[in-house]
mmCIF file of the N, C-alpha and C atoms, coordinates in Angstrom:
data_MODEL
# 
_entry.id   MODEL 
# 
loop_
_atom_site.group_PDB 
_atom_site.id 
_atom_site.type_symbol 
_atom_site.label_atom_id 
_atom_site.label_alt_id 
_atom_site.label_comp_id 
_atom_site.label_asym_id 
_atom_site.label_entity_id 
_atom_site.label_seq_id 
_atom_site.pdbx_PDB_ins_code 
_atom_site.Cartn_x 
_atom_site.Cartn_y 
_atom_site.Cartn_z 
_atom_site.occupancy 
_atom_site.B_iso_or_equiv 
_atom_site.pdbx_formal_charge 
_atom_site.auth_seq_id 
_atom_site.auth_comp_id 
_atom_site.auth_asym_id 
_atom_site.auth_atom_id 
_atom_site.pdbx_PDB_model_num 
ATOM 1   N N  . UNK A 1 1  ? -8.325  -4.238  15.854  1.00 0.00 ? 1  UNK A N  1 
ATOM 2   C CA . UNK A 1 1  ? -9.484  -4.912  15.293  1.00 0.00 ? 1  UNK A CA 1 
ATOM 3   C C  . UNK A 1 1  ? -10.064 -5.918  16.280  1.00 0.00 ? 1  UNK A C  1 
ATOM 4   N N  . UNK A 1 2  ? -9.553  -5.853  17.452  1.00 0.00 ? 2  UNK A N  1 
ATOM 5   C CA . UNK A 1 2  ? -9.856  -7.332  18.536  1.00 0.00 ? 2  UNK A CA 1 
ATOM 6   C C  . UNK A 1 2  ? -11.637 -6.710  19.001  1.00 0.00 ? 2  UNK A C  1 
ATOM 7   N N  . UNK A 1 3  ? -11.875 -5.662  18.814  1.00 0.00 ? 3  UNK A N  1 
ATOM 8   C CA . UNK A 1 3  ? -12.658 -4.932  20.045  1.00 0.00 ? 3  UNK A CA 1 
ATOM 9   C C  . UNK A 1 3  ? -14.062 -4.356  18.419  1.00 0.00 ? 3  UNK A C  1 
ATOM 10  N N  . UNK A 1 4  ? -13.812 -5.179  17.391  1.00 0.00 ? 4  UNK A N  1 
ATOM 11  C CA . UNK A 1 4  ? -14.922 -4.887  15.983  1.00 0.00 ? 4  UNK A CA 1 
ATOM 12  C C  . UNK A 1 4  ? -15.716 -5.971  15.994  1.00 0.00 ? 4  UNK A C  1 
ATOM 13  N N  . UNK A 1 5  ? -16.619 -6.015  15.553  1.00 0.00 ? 5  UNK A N  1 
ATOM 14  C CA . UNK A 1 5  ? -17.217 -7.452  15.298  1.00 0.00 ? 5  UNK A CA 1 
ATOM 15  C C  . UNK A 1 5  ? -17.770 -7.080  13.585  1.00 0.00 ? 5  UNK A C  1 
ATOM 16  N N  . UNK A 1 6  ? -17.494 -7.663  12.576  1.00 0.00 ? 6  UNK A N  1 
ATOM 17  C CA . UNK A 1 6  ? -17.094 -7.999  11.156  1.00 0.00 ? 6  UNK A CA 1 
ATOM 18  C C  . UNK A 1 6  ? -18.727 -8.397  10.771  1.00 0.00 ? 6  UNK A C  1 
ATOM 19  N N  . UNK A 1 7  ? -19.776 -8.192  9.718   1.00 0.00 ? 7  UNK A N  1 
ATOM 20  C CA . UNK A 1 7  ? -20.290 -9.082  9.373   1.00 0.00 ? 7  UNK A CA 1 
ATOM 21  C C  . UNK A 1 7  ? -20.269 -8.962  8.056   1.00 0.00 ? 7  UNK A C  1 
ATOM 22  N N  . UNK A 1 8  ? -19.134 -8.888  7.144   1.00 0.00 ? 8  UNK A N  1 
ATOM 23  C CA . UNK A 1 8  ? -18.768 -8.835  5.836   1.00 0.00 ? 8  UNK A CA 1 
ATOM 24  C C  . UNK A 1 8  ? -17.585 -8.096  6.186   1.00 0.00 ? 8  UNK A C  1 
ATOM 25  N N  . UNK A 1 9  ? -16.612 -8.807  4.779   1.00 0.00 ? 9  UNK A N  1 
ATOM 26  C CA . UNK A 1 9  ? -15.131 -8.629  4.810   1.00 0.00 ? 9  UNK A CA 1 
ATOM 27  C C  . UNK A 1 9  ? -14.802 -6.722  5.056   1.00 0.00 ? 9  UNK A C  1 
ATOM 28  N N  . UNK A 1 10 ? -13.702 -6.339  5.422   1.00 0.00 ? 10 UNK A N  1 
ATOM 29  C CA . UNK A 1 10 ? -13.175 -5.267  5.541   1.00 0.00 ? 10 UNK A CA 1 
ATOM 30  C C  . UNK A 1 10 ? -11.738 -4.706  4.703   1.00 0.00 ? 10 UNK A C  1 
ATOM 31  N N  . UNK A 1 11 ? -11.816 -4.033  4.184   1.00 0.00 ? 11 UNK A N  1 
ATOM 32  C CA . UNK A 1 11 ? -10.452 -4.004  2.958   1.00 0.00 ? 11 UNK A CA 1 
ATOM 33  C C  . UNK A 1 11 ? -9.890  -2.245  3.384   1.00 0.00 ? 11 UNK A C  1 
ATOM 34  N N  . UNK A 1 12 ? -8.930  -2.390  4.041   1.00 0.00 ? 12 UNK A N  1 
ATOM 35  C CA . UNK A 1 12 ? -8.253  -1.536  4.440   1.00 0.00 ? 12 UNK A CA 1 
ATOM 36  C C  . UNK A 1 12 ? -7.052  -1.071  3.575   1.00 0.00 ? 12 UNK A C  1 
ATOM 37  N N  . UNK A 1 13 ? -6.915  0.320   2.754   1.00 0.00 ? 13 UNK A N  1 
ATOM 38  C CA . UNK A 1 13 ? -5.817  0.645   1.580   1.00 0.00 ? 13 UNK A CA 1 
ATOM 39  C C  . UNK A 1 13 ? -5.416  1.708   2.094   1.00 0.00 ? 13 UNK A C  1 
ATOM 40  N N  . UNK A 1 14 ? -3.692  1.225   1.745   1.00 0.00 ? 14 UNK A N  1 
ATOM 41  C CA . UNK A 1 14 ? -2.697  2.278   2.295   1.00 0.00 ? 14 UNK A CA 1 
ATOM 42  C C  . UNK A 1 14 ? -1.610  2.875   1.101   1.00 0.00 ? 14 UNK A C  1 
ATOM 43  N N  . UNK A 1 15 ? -1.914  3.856   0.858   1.00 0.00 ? 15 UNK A N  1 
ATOM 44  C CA . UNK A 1 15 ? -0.671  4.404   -0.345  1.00 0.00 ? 15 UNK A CA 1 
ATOM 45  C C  . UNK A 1 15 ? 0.213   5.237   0.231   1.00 0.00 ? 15 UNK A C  1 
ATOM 46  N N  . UNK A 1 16 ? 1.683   5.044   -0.485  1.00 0.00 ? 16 UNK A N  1 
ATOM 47  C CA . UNK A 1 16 ? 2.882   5.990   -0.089  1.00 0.00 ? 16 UNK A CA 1 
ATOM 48  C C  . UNK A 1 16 ? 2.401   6.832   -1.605  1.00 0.00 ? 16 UNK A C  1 
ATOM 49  N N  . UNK A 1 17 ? 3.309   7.978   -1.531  1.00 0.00 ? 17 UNK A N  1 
ATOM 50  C CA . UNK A 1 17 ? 3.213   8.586   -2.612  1.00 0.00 ? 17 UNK A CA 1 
ATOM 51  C C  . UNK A 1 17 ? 4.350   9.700   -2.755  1.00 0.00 ? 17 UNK A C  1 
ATOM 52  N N  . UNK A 1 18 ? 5.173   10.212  -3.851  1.00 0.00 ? 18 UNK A N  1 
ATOM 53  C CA . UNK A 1 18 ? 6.080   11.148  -4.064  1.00 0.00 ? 18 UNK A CA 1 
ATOM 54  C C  . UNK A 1 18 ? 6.174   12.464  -3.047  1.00 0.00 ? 18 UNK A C  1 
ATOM 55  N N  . UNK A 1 19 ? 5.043   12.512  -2.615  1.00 0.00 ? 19 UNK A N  1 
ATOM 56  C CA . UNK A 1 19 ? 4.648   13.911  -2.130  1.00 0.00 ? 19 UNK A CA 1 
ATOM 57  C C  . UNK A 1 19 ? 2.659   13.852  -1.626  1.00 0.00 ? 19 UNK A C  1 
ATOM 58  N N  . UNK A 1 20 ? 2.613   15.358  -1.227  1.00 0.00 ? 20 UNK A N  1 
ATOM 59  C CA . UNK A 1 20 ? 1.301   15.525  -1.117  1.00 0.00 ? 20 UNK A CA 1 
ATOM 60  C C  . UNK A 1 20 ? 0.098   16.272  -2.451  1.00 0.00 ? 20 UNK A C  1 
ATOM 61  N N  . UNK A 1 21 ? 1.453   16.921  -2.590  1.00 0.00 ? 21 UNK A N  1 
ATOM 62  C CA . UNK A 1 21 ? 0.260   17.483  -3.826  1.00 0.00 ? 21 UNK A CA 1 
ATOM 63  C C  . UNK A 1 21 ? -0.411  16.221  -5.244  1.00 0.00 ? 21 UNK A C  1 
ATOM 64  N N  . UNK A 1 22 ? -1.979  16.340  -4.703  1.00 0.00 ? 22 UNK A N  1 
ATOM 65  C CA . UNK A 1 22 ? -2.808  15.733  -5.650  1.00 0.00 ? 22 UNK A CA 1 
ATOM 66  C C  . UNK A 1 22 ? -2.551  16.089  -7.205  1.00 0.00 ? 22 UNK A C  1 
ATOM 67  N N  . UNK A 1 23 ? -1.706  17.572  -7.383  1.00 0.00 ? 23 UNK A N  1 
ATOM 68  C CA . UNK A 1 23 ? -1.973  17.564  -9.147  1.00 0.00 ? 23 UNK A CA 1 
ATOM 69  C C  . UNK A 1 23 ? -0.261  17.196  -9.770  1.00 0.00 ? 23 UNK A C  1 
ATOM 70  N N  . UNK A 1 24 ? 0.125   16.836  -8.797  1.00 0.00 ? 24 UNK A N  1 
ATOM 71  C CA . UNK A 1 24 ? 1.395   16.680  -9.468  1.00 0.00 ? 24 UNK A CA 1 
ATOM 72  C C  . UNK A 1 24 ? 2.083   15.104  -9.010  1.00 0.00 ? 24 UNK A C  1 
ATOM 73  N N  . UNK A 1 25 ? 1.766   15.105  -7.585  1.00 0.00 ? 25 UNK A N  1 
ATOM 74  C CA . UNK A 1 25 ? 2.831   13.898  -6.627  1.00 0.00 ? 25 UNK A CA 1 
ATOM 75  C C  . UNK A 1 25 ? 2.079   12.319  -7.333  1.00 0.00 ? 25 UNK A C  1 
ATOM 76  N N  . UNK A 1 26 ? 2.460   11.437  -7.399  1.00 0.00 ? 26 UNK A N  1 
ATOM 77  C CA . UNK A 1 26 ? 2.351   9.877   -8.352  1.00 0.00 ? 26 UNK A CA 1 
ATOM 78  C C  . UNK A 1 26 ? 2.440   9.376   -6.836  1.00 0.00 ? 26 UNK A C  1 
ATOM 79  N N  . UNK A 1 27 ? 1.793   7.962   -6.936  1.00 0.00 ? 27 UNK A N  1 
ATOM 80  C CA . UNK A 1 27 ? 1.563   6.845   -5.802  1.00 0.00 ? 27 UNK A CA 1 
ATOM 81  C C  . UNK A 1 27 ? 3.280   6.389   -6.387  1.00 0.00 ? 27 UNK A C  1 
ATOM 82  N N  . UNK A 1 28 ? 3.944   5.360   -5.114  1.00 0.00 ? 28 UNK A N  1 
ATOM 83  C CA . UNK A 1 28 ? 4.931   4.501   -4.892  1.00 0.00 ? 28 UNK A CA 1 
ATOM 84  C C  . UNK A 1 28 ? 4.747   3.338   -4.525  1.00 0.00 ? 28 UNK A C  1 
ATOM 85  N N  . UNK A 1 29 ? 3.446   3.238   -3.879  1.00 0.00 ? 29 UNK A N  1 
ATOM 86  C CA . UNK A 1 29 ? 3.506   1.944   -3.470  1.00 0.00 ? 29 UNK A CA 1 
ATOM 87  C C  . UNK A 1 29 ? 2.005   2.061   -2.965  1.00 0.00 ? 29 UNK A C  1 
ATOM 88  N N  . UNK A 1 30 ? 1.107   0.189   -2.979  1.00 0.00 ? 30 UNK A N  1 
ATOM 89  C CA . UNK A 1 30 ? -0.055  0.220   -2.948  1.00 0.00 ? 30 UNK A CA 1 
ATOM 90  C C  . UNK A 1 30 ? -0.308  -0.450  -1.892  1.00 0.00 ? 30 UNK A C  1 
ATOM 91  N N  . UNK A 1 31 ? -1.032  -0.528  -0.904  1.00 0.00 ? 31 UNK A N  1 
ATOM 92  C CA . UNK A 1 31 ? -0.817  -1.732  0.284   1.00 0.00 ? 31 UNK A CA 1 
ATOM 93  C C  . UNK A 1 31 ? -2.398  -2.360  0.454   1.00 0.00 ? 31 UNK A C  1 
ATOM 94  N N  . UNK A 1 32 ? -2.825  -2.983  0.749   1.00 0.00 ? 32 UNK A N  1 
ATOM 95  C CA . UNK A 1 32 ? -4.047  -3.559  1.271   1.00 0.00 ? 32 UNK A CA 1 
ATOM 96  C C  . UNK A 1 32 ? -4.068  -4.835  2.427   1.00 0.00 ? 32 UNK A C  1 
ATOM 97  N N  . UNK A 1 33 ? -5.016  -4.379  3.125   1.00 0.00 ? 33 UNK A N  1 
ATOM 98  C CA . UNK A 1 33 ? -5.019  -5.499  3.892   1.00 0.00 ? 33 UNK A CA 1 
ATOM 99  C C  . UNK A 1 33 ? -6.720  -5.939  4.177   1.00 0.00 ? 33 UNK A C  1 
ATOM 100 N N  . UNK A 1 34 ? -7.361  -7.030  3.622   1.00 0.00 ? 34 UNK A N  1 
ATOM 101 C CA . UNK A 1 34 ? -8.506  -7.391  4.065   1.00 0.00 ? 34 UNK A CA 1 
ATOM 102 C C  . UNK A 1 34 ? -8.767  -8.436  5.415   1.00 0.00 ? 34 UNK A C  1 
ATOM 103 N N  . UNK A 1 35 ? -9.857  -7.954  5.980   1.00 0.00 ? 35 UNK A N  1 
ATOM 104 C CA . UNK A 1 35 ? -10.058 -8.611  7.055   1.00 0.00 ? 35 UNK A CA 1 
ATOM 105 C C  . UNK A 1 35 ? -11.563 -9.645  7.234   1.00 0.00 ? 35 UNK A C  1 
ATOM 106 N N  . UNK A 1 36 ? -11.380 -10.495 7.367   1.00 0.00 ? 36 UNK A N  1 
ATOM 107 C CA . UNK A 1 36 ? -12.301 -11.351 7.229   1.00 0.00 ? 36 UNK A CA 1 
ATOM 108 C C  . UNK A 1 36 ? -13.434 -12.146 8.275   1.00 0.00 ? 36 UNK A C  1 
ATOM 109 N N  . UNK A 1 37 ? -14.809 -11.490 8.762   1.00 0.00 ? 37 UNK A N  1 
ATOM 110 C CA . UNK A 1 37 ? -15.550 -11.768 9.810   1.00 0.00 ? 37 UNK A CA 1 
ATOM 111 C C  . UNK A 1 37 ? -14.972 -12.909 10.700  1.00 0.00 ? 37 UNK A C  1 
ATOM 112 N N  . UNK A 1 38 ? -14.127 -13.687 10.543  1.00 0.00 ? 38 UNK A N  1 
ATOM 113 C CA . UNK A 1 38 ? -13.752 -14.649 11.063  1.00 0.00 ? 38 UNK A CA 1 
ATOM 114 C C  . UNK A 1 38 ? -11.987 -14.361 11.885  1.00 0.00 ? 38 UNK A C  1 
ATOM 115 N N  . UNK A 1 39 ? -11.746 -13.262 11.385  1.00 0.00 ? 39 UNK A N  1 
ATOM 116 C CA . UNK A 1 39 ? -10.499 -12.804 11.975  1.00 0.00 ? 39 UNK A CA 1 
ATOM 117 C C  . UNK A 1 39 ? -9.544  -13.306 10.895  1.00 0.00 ? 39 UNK A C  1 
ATOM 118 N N  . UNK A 1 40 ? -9.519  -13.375 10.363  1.00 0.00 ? 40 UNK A N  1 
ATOM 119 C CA . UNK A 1 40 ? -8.487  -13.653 9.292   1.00 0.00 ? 40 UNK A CA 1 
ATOM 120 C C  . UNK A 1 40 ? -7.885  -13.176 8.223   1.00 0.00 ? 40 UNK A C  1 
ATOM 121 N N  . UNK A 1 41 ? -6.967  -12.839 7.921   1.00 0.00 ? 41 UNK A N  1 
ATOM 122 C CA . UNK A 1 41 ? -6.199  -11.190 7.373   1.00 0.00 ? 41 UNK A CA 1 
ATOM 123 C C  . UNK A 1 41 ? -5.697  -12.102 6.166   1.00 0.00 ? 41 UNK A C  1 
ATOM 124 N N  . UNK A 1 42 ? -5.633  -11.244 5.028   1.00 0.00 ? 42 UNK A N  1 
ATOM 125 C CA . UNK A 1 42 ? -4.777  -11.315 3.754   1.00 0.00 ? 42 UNK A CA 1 
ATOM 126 C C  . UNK A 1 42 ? -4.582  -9.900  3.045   1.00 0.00 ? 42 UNK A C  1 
ATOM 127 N N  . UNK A 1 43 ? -3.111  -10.010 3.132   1.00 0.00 ? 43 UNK A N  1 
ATOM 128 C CA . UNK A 1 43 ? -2.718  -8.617  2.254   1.00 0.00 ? 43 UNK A CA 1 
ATOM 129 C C  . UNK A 1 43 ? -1.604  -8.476  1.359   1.00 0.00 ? 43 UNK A C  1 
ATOM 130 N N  . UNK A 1 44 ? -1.193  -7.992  0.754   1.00 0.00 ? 44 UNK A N  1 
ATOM 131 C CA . UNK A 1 44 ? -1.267  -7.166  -0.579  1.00 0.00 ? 44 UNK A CA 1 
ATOM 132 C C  . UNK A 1 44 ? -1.012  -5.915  -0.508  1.00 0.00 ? 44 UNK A C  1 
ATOM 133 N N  . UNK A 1 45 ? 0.920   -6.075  -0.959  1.00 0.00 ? 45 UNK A N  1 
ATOM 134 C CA . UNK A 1 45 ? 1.483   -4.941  -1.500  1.00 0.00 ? 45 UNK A CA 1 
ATOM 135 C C  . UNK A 1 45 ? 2.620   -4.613  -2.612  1.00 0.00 ? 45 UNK A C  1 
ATOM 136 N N  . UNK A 1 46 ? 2.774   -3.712  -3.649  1.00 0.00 ? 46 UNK A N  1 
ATOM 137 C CA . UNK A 1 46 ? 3.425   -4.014  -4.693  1.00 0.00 ? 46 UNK A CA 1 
ATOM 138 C C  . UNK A 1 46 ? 4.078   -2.396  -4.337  1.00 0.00 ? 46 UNK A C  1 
ATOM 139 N N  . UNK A 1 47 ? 5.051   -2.476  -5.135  1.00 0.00 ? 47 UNK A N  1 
ATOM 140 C CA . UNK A 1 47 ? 5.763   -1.286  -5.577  1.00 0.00 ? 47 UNK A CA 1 
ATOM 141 C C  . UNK A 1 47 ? 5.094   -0.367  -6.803  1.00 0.00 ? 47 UNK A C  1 
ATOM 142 N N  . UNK A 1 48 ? 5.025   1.048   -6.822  1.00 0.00 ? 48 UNK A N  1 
ATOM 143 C CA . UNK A 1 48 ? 4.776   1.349   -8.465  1.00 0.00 ? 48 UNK A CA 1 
ATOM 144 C C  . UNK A 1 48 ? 5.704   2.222   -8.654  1.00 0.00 ? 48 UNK A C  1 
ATOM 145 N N  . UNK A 1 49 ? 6.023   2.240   -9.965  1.00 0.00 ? 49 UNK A N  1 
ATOM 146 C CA . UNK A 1 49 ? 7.224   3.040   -11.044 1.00 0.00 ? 49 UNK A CA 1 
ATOM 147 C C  . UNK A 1 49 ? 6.227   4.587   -10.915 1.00 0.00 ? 49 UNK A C  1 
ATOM 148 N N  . UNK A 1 50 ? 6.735   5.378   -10.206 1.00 0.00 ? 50 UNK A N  1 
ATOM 149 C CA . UNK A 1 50 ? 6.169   7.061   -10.327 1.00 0.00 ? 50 UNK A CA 1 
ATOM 150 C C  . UNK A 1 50 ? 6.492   7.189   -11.799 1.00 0.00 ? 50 UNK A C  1 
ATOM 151 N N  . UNK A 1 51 ? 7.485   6.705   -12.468 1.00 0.00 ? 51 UNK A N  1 
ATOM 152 C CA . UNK A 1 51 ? 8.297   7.779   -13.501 1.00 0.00 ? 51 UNK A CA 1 
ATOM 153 C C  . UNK A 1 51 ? 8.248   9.092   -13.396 1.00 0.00 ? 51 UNK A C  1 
ATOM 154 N N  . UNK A 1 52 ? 8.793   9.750   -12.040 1.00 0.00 ? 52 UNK A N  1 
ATOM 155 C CA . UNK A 1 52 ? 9.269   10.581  -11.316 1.00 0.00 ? 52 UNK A CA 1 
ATOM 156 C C  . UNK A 1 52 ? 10.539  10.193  -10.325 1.00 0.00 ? 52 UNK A C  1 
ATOM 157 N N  . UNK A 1 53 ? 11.228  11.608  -10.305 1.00 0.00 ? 53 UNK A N  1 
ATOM 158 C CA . UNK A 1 53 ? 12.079  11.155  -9.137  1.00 0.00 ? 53 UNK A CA 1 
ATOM 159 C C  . UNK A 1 53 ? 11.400  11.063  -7.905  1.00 0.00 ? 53 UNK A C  1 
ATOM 160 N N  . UNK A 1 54 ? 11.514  10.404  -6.734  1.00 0.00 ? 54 UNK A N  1 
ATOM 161 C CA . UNK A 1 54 ? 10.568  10.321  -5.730  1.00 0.00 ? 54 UNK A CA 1 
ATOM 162 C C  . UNK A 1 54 ? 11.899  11.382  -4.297  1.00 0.00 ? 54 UNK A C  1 
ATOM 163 N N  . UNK A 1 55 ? 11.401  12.539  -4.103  1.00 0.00 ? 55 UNK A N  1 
ATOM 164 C CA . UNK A 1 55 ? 11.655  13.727  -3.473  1.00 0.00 ? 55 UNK A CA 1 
ATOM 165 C C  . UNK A 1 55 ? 12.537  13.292  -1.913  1.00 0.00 ? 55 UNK A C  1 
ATOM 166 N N  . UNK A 1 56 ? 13.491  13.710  -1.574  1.00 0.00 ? 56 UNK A N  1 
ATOM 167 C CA . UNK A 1 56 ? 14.314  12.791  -0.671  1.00 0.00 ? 56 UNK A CA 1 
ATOM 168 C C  . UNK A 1 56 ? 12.991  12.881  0.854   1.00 0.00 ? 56 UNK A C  1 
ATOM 169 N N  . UNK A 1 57 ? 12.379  14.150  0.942   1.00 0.00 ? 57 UNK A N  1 
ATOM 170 C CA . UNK A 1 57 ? 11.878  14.315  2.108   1.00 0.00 ? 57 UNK A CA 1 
ATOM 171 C C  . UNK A 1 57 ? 10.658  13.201  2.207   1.00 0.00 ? 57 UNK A C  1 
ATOM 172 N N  . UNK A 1 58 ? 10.011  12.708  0.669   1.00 0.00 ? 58 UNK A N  1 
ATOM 173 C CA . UNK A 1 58 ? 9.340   11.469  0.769   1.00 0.00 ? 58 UNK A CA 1 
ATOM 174 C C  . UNK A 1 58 ? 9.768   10.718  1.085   1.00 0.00 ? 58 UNK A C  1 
ATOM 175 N N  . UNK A 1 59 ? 11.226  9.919   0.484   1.00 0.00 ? 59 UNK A N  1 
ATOM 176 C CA . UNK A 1 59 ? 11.865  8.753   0.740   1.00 0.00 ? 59 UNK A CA 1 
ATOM 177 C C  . UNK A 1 59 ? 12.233  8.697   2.854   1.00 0.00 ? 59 UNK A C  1 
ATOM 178 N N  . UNK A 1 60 ? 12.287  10.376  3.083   1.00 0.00 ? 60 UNK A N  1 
ATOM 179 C CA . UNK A 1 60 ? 12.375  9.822   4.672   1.00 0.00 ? 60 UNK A CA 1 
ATOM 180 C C  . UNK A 1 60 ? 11.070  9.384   5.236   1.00 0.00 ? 60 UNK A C  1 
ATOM 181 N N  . UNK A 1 61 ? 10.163  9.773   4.727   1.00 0.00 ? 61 UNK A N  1 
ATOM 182 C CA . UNK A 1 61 ? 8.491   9.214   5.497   1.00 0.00 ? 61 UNK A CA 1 
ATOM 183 C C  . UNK A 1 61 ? 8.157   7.900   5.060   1.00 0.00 ? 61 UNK A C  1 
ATOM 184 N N  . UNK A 1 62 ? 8.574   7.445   3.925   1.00 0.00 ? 62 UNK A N  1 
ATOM 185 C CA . UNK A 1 62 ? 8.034   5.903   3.822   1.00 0.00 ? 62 UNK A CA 1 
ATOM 186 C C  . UNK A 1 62 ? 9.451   5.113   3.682   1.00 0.00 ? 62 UNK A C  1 
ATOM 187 N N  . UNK A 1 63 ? 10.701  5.594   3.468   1.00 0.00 ? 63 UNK A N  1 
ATOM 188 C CA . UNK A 1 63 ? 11.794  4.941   3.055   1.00 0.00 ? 63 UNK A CA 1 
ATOM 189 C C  . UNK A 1 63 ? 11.825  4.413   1.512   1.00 0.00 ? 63 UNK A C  1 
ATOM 190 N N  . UNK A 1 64 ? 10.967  4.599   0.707   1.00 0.00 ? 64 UNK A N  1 
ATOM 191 C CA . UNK A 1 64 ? 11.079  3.870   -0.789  1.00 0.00 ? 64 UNK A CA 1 
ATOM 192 C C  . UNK A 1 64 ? 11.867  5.304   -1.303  1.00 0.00 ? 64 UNK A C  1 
ATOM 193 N N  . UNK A 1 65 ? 12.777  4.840   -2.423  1.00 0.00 ? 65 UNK A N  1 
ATOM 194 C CA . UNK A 1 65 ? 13.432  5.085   -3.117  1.00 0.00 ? 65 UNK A CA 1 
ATOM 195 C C  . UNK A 1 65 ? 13.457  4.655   -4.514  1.00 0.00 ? 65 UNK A C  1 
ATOM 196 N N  . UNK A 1 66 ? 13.972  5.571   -5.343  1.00 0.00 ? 66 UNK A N  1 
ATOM 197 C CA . UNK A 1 66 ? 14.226  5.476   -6.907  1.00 0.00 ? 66 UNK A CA 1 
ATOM 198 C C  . UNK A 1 66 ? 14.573  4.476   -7.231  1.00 0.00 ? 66 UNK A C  1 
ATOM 199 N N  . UNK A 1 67 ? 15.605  3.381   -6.937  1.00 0.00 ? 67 UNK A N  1 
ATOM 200 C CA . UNK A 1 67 ? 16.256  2.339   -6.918  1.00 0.00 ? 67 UNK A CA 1 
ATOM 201 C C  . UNK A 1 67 ? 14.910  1.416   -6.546  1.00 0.00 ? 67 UNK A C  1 
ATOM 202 N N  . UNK A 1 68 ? 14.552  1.215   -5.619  1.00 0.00 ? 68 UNK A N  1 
ATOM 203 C CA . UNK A 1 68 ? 13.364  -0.130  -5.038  1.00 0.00 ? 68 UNK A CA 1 
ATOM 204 C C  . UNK A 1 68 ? 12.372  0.455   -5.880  1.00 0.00 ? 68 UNK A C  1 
ATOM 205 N N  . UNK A 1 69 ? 12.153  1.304   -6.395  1.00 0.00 ? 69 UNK A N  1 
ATOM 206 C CA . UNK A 1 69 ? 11.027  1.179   -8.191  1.00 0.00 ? 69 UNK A CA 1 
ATOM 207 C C  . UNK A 1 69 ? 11.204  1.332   -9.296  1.00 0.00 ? 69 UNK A C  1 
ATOM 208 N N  . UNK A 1 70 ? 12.583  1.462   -9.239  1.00 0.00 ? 70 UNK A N  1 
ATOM 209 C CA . UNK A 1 70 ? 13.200  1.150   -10.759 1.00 0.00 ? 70 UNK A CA 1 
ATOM 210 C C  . UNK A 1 70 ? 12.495  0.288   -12.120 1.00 0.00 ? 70 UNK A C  1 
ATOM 211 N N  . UNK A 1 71 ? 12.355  -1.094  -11.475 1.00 0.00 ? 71 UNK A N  1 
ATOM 212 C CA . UNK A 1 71 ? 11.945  -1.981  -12.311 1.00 0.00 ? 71 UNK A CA 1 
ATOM 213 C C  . UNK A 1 71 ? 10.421  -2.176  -11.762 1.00 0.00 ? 71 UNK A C  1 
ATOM 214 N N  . UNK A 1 72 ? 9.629   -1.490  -11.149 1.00 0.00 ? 72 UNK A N  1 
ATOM 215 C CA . UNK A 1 72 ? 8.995   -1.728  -10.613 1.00 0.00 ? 72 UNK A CA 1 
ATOM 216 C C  . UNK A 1 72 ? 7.691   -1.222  -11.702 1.00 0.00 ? 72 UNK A C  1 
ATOM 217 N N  . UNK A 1 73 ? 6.072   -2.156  -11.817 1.00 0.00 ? 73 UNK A N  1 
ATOM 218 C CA . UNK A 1 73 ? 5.400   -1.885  -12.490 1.00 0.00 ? 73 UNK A CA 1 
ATOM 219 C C  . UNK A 1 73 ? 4.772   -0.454  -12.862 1.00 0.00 ? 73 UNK A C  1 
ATOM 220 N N  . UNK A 1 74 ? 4.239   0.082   -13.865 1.00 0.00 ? 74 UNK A N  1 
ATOM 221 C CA . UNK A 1 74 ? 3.839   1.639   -13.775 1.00 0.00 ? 74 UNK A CA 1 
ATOM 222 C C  . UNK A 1 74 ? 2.575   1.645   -13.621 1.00 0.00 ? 74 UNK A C  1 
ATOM 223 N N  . UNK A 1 75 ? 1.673   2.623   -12.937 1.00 0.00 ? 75 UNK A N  1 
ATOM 224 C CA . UNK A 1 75 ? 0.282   2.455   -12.839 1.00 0.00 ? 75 UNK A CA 1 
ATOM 225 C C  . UNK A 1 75 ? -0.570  2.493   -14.237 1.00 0.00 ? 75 UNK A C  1 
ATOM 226 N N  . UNK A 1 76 ? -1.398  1.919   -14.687 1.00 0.00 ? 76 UNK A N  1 
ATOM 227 C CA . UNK A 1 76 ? -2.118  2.181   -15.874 1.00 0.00 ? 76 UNK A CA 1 
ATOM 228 C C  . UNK A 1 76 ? -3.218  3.221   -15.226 1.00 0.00 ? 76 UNK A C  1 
# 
């Protein structure tokens, strides 16, 4: 971002998710990061409850696991 010049904020969103398939795979986790014409970053990330098992070959691409969303909120 050194080499952008900003003239209104920038909100950059990153999701893990169970898998790839759109009709079946649930988000795990939500990330954001906004950037602010002035260079100045605030971000924002939570866990979400799939209420799915989350597929081991996912857990190797982002590392989240069943356990770290256990208690973790569910998406509305």
């Amino acid at each position: 971002m050194d080499n952008v010049t900003l003239e209104r904020p920038l909100v950059c969103f990153d999701l893990e998710t169970t898998g790839t398939g759109i009709d079946r795979d649930r988000i795990v986790e939500i990330g954001m990061v906004r950037v602010e014409p002035d260079g100045s970053r605030r971000s924002f990330r939570t866990l979400i409850n799939p209420e799915m098992p989350i597929p081991p070959a996912a857990s190797a691409v982002h590392g989240i696991t069943d356990a770290d969303v256990r208690e973790a909120p569910l998406l509305a």
